[in-house]
N, C-alpha and C positions, 0 to 999 in steps of 0.2 A: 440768213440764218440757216435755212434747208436748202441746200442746193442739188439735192439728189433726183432726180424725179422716176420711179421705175414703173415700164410699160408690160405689163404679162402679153404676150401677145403669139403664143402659140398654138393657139387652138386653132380647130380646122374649118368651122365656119361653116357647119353642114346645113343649119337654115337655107343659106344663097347657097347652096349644090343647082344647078354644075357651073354657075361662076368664079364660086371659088373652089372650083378642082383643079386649078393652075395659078391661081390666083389668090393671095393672104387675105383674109376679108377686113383687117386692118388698113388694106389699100382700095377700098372699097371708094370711088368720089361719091361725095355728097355734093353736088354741082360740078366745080371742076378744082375740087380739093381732098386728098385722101382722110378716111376718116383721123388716120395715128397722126397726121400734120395737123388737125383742131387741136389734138389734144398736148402732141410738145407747145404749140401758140398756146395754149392754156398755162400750161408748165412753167413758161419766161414769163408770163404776166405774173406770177407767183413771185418772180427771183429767180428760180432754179434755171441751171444751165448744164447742169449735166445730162444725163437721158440714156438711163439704162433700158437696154429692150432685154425681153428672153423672148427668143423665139424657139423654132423650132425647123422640122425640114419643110420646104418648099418656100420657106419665109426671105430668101433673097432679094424679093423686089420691096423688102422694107428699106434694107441696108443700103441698095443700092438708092433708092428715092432720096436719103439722104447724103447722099455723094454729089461731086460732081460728074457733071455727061460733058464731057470734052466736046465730042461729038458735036448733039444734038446745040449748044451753045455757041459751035462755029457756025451750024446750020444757021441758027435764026439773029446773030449776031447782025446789030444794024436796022432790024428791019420792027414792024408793030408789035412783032411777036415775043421779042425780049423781055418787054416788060411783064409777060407774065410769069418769070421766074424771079424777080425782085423777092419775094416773101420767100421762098425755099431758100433762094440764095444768102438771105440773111440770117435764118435761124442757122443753113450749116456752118457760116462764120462764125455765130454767137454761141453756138451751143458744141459742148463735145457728144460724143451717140458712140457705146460699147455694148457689145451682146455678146448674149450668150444664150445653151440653146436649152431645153427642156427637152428630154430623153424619152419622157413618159407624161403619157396626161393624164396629173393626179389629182389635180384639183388647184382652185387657183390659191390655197394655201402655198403650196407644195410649190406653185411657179413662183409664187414671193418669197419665198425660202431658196431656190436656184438665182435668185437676182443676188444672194449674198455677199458674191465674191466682188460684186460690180456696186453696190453699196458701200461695203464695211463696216462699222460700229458708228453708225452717225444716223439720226433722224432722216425721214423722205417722203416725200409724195409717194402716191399710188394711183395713178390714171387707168382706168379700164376704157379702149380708146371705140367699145360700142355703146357706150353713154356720152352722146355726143350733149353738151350745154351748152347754152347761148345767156348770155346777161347784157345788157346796154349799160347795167356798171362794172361792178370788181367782178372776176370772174369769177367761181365757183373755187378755185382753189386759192386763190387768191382771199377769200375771205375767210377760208378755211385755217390758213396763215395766220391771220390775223387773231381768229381764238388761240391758236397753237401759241402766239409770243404772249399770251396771257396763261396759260396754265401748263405748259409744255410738258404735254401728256397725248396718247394716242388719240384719235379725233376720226369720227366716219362721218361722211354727208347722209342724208337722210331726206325722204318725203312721205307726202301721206298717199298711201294707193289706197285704190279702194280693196274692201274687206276681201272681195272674192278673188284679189290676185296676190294674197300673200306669196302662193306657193311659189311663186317668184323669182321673191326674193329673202336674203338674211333679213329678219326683222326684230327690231330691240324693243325694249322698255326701261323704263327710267323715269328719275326724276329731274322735273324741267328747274335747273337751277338760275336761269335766264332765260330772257326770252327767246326761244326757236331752239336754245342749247340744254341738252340731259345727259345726265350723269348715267350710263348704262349698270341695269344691275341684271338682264337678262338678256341674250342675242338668242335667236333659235333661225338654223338654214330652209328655207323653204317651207312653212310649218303652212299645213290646212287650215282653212277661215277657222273653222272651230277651236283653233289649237293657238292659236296666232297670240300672243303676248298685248298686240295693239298693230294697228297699222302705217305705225313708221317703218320703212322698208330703205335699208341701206342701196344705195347705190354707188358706181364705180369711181367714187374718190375717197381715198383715204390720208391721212398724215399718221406715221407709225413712228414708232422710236425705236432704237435699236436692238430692245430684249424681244420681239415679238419672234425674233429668228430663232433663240434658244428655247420657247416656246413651241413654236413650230416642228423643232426639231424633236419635239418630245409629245405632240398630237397625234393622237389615230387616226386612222381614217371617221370619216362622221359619215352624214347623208352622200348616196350613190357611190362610198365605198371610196370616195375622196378625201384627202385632206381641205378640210374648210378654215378658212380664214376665219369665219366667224365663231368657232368654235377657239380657236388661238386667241382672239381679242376676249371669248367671256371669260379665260384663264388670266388673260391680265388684269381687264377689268377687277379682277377678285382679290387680286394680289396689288390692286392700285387704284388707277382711274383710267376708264376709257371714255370719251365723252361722244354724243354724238350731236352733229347740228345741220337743223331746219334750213337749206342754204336757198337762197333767193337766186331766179333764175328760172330758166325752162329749161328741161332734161328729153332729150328723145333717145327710146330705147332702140338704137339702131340693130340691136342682135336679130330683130325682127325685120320681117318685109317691111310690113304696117309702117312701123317706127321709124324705116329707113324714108321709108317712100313720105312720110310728112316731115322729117327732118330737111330732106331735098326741098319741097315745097315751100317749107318755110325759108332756106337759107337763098332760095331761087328768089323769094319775094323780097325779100332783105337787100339784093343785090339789084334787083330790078330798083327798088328805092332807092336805092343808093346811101343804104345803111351801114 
């Protein structure tokens, strides 16, 4: 049904300075897997097979990770070491991957609104690829899908932080018309505890519909003088339905050391189990 799946992925990753001063923090391993490769695997378990990136400059070793390496493939051809490109090698058969770049860092409105031309008038995910998720079932987009072929309207994932970290994140309010799922009547970007609507706080997956772009194209700037996406969705919400849902699962906020370095930990233990 959505086969589109768009990666914003040109920001510059200044948290991990000086690693990523040559380096996309999109290509960051978390063990010995780049973060934006969880997040296309997240993508096909959904369906989708398409896989729009925006980047931006220095972002080459996204495009080329999903290429092949002539090279490096005669290197280890034959030998133990083959097998560990079986999982790349298969997503770039199944999947197609086009980009484009982002000029200016206006906000990740603004970078969803640059995927347009690589979209077109058709529904899509939205993977933000430093919220790395893990589920032992459906994945996190994948159940996101799943509300989406029931009311085929915009859809944000969502959890509960605590109070003192709104500032965060965009965080909505609503009424819960199902269980873990609400119907958005407020989104505010980064709002002070005090200020805060409730502490469901979106995170980097969304499923959008294709008027959000004519929207976008008619938002201001909001918070930090950016185009906010979540200011584009409480414009549709108003003019329709945006829904958000409670998604099952563990999220780590890799934009973070913290969150990188227990992300690792976790996917390290997982492996050592042989999960």
């Amino acid at each position: 049904m959505i086969k589109k799946c768009l990666f914003p992925a040109a920001g510059y990753g200044t948290r991990f300075l000086p690693a990523t001063k040559a380096m996309p923090k999109e290509m960051l391993p978390v063990v010995n897997k780049p973060l934006i490769q969880y997040g296309v695997e997240e993508a096909v378990s959904a369906g989708m097979e398409t896989m729009a990136i925006v980047t931006g400059r220095g972002k080459r070793a996204i495009e080329d990770h999903f290429d092949i390496s002539y090279e490096l493939e005669h290197q280890i051809k034959g030998t133990s070491k083959e097998g560990y490109l079986t999982k790349i090698r298969e997503l770039i058969e199944s999947c197609t991957f086009s980009y484009t770049r982002q000029k200016q860092m206006k906000g990740l409105g603004h970078a969803i609104l640059t995927g347009r031309t690589l979209i077109g008038e058709e529904a899509f995910g939205v993977v933000l690829a430093d919220d790395l998720c893990d589920n032992r079932g459906e994945s996190v987009l994948r159940q996101m899908m799943r509300v989406y072929e029931r009311y085929r309207c915009s859809i944000v994932a969502i959890e509960e932080v605590p109070k003192d970290q709104t500032n965060r994140y965009g965080v909505i309010a609503g009424k819960e018309i199902e269980k873990g799922l609400f119907e958005i009547d407020d989104m505010v970007e980064k709002p002070e505890p005090e200020e805060a609507p409730s502490n469901l706080a979106i995170i980097g997956r969304y499923i959008l519909t294709p008027d959000i772009f004519d929207i976008l194209e008619k938002t201001k700037p909001g918070k930090g003088g950016e185009i906010q996406i979540t200011d584009a969705l409480l414009q549709q919400a108003k003019g329709g339905k945006v829904l958000a849902y409670r998604f099952e699962g563990k999220r780590f906020d890799c934009g973070s050391i913290e969150g990188f370095v227990e992300a690792t930990n976790y996917f390290y233990g997982k492996a050592i189990d042989g999960a």
